[in-house]
Every structure is written in C-alpha cells, then in structure tokens.
Residue frames as a rotation matrix with the C-alpha (Angstrom) as fourth column:
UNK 1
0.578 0.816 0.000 0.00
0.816 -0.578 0.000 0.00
0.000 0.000 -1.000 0.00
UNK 2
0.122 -0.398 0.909 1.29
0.468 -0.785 -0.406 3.33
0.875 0.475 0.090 -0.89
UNK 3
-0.848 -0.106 -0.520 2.51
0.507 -0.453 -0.733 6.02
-0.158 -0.885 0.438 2.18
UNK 4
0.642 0.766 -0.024 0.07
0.766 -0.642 0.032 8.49
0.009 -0.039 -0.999 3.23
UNK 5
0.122 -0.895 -0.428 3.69
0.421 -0.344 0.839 10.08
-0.899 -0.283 0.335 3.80
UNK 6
-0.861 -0.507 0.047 4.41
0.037 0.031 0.999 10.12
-0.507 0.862 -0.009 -0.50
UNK 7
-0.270 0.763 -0.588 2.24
-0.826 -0.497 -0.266 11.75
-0.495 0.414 0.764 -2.89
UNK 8
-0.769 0.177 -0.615 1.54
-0.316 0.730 0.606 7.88
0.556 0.660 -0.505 -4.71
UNK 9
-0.617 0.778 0.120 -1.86
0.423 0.456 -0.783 7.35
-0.664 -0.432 -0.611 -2.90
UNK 10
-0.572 0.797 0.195 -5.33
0.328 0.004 0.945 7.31
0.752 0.605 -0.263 -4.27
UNK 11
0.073 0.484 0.872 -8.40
-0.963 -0.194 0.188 8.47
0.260 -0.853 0.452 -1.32
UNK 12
0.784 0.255 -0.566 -9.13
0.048 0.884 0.464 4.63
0.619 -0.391 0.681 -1.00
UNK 13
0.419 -0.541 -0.730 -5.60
0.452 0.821 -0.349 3.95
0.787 -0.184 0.588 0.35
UNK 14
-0.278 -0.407 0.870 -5.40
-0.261 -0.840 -0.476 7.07
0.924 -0.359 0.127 3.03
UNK 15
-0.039 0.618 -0.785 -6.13
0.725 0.558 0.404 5.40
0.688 -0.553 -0.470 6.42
UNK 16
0.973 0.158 -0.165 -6.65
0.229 -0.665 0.711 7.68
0.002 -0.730 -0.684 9.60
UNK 17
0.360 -0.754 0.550 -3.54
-0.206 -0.639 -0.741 9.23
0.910 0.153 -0.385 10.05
UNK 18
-0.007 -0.002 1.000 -3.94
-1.000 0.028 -0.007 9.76
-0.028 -1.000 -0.002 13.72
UNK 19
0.698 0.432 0.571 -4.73
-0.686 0.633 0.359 5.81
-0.206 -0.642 0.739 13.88
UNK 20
0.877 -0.421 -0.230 -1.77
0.046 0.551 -0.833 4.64
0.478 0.720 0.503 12.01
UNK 21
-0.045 -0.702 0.710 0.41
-0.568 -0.567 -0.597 7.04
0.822 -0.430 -0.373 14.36
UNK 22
0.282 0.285 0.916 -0.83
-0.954 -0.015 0.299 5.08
0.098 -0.959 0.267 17.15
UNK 23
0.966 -0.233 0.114 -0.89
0.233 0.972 0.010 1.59
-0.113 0.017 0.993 15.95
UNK 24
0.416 -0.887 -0.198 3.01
0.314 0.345 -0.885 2.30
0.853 0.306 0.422 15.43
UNK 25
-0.408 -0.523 0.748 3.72
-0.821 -0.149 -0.552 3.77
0.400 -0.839 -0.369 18.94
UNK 26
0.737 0.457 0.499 1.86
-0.663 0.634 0.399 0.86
-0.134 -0.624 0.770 20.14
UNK 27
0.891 -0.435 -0.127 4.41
0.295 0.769 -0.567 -1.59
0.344 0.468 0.814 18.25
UNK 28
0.084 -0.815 0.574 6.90
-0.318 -0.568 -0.759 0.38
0.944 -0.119 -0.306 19.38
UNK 29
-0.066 0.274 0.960 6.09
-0.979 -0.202 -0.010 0.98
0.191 -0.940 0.281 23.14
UNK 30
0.470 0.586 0.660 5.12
-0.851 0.499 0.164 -2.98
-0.233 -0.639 0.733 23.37
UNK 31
0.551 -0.489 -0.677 8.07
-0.042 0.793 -0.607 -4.49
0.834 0.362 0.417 21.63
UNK 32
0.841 -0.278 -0.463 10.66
0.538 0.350 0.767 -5.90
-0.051 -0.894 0.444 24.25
UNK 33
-0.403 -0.881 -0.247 13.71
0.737 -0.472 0.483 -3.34
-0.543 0.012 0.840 22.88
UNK 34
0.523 0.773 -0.359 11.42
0.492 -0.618 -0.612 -0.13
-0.696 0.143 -0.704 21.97
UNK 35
0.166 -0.351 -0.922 14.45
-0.502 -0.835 0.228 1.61
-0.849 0.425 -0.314 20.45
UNK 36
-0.744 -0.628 0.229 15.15
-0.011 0.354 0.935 -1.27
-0.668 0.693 -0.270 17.97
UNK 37
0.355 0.832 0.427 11.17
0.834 -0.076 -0.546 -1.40
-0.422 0.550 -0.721 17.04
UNK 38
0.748 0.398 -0.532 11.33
0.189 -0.895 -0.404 2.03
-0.637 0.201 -0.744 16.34
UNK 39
-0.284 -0.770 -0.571 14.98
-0.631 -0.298 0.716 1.54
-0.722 0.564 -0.401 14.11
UNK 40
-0.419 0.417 0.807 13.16
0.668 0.743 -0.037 -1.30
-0.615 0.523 -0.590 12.63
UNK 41
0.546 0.837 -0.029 10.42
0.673 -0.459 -0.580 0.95
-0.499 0.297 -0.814 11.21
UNK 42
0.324 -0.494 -0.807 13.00
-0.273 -0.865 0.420 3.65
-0.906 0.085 -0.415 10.33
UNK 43
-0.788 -0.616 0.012 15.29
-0.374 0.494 0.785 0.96
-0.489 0.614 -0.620 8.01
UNK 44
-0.421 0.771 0.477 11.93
0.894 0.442 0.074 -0.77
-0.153 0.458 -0.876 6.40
UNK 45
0.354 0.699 0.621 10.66
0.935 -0.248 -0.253 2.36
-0.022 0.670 -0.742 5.29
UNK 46
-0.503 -0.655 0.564 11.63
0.814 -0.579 0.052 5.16
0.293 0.485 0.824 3.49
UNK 47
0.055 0.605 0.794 8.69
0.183 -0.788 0.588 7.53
0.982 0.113 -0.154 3.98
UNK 48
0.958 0.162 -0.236 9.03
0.242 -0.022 0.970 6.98
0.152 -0.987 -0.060 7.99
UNK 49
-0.093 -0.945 -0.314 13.09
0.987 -0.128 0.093 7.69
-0.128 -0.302 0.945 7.56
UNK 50
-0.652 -0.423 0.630 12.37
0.693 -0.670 0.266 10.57
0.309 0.610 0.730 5.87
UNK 51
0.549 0.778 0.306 9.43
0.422 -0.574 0.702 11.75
0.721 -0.257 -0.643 8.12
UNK 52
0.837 0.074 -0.543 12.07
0.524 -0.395 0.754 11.78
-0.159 -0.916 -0.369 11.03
UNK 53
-0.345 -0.936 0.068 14.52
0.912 -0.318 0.259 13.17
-0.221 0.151 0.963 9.21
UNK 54
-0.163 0.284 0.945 12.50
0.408 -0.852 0.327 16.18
0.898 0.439 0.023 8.42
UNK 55
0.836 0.484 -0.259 11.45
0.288 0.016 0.958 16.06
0.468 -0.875 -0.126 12.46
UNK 56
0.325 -0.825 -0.463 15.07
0.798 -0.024 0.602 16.54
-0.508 -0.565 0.650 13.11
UNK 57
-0.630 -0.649 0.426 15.81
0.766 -0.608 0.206 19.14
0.126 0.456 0.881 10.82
UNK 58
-0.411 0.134 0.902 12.76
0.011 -0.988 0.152 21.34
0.912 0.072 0.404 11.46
UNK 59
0.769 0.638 0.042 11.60
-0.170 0.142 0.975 20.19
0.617 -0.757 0.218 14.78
UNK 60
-0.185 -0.634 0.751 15.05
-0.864 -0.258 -0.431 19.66
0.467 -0.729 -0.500 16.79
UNK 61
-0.908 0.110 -0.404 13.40
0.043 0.984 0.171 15.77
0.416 0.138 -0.899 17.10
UNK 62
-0.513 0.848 -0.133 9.89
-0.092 -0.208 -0.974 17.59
-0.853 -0.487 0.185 18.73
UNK 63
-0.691 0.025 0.723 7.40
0.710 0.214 0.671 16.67
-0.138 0.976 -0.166 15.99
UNK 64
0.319 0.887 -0.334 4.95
0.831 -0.431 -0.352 19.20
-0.457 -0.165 -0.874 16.54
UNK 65
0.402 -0.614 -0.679 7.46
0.111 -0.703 0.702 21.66
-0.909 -0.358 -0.214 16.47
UNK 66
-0.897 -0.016 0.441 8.77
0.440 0.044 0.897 20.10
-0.033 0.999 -0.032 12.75
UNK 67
-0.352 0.572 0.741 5.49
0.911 0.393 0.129 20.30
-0.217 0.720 -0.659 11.46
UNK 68
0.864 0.154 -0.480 4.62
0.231 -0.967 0.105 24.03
-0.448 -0.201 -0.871 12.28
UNK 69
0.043 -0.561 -0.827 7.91
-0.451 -0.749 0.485 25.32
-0.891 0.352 -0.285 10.72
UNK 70
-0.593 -0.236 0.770 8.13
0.546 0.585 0.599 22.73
-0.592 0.776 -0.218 8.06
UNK 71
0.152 0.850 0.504 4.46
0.987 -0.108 -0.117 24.30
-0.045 0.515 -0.856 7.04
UNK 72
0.553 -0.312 -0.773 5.99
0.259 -0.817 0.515 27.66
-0.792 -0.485 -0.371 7.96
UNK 73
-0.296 -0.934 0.202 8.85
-0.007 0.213 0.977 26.95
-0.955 0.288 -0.070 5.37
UNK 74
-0.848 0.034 0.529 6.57
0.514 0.293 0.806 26.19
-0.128 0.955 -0.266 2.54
UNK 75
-0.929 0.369 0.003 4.11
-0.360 -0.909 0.210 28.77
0.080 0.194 0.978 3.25
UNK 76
-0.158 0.673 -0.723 1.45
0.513 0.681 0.522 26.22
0.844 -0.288 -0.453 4.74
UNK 77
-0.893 -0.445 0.067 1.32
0.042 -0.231 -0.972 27.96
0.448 -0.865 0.225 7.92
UNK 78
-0.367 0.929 0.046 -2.36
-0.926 -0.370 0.074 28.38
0.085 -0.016 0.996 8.08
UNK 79
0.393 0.223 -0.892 -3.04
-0.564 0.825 -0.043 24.95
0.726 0.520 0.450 6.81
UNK 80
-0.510 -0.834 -0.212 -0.41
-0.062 0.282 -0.957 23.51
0.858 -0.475 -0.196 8.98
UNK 81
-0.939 0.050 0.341 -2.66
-0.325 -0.455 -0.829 25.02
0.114 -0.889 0.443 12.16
UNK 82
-0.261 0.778 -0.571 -5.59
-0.900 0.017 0.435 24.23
0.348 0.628 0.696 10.51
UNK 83
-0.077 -0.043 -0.996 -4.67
-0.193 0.981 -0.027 20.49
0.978 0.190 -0.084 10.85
UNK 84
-0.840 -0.441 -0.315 -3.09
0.209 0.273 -0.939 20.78
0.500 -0.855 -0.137 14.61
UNK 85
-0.637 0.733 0.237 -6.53
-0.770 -0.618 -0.158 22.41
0.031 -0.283 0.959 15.67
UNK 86
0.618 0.724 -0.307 -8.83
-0.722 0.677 0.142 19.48
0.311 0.133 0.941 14.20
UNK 87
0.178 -0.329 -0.927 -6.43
0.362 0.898 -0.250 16.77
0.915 -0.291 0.279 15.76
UNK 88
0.764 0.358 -0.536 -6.78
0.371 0.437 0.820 18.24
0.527 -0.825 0.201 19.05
UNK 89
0.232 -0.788 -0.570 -3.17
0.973 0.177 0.151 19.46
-0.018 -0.590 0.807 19.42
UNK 90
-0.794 -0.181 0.580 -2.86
0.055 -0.972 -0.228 23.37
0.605 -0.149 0.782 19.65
C-alpha cells in the first residue's frame, strides 16, 4: 500500500492518520527493545526515515514543532494550524 507520507496514494488507500500514528507507537512501546522497534520501522521504510529526518531538521526531534515550521517553510502555515486544531493538538 502506498505512504500516506508520498504523494503515490489514491483516497481509498489514506487510512486515519492519527490511527496509524498510534498503531506504530503501540508496536513500538510494546516491543521488548522499543528503540530497535522504532529503528526497525525507520530501516523498512523510506517515507518513515524521511518523516524523522524532516522532524530533526525542522523540529530539533519535537514533531509538533517540525510540522509548524516545516508548514511555515513552505508557506502552509495556516493549513499547517488548521490540521493541529482538528487533531486536538494546539
């Protein structure tokens, strides 16, 4: 199935966001070495290296913090808030 991360999706293949985020801290959080789950996920996928590599370069490793300048950066700033608002997090 295509990322929700990488512009190759169709609507069909967009699950929740917010529930995908979860079901991977869960895999994370409940594996028996959390940091390797979570290097696991990193090395198996390209769109999840490259989400936290953007998380480190505009967020300082705070994602919240990426996403607001990232959207800042490309002139999304509105949009950006827009999102953090309807998911509860501003």
């Amino acid at each position: 199935m295509p990322s929700i991360l990488s512009d190759n999706h169709t609507a069909t293949d967009i699950q929740n966001p917010v529930e995908i985020v979860n079901n991977l801290a869960n895999q994370v959080m409940s594996a028996a070495d959390p940091n390797q789950a979570f290097n696991q996920i990193l090395e198996a996928s390209p769109d999840a290296k490259n989400a936290m590599d953007l998380i480190n370069k505009y967020g300082n490793g705070n994602p919240k913090a990426a996403f607001m300048n990232y959207a800042a950066a490309t002139g999304k700033q509105i949009f950006g808030q827009s999102i953090l608002q309807k998911l509860g997090l501003k």
